[in-house]
C-alpha positions as CSV (number, residue, x, y, z in Angstrom):
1,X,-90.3,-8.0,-64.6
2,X,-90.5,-10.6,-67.0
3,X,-91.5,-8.7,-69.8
4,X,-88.2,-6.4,-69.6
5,X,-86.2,-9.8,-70.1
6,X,-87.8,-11.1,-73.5
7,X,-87.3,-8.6,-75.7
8,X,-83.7,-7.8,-76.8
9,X,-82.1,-11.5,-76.6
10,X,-78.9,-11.9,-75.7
11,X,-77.0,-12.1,-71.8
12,X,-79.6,-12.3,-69.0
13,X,-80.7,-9.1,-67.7
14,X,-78.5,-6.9,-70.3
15,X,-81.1,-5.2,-71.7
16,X,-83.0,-4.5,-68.9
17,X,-79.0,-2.9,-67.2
18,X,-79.1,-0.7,-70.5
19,X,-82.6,0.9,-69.5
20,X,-81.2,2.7,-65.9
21,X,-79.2,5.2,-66.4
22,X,-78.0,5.3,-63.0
23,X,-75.3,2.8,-61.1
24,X,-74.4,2.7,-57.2
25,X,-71.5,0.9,-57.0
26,X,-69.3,-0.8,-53.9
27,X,-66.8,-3.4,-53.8
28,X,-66.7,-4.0,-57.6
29,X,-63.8,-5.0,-59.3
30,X,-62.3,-4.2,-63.0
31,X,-64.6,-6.6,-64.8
32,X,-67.8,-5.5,-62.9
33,X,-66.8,-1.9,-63.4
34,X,-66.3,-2.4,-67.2
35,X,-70.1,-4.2,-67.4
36,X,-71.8,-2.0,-65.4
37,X,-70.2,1.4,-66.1
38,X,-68.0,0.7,-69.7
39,X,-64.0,1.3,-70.4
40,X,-65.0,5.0,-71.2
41,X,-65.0,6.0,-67.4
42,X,-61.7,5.4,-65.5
43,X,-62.2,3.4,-62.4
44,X,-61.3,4.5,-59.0
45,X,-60.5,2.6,-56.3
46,X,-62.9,0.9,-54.5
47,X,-63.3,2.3,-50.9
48,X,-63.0,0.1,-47.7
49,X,-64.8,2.7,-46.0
50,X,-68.4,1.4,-45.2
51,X,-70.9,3.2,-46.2
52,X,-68.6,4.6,-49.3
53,X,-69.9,4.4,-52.7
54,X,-69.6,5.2,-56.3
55,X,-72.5,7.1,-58.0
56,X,-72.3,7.2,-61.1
57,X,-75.1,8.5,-63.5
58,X,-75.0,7.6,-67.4
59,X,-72.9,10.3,-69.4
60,X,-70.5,10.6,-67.8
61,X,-71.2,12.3,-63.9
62,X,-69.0,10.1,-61.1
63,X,-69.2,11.0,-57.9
64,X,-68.3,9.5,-54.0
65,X,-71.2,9.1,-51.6
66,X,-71.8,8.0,-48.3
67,X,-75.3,6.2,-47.8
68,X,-77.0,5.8,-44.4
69,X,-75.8,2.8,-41.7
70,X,-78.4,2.0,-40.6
71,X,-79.4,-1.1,-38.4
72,X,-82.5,-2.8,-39.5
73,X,-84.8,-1.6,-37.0
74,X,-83.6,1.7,-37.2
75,X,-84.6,1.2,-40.8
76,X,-87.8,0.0,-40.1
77,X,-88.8,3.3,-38.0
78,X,-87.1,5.2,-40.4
79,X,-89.4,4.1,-43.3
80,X,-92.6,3.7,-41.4
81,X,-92.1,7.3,-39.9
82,X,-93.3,9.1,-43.2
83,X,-90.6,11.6,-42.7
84,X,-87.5,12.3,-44.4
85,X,-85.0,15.4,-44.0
């Protein structure tokens, strides 16, 4: 994606963070939080869980999900399958 990173100057890969509107989030910390997300949402607590993250979708919507474990072959299957439910 070269062409996202010329235009707009400034910190490496800022403008092209700007553009996506949505942020999965795990194992950040106050400074990451405040880059990635801004001061305007409060930050919970990052989850030791595994699998636990934050969703968070631009304007405001935070919420706590739990995304798949899987091992890497069961990956593999899993995408090669052509099936999802």
């Amino acid at each position: 994606m070269p062409g996202l990173r010329r235009g707009g100057g400034g910190r490496k890969g800022a403008s092209v963070r700007m553009n996506a509107g949505i942020r999965i989030l795990a194992g950040y910390d106050d400074d990451t939080w405040k880059m990635l997300v801004g001061k305007q949402t409060s930050m919970p607590p990052s989850s030791k869980r595994r699998g636990r993250m934050q969703l968070y979708v631009m304007g405001g919507d935070l919420r706590e999900v739990q995304v798949a474990q899987f091992t890497h072959e069961e990956s593999r299957q899993f995408a090669e399958s052509g099936t999802a439910t």
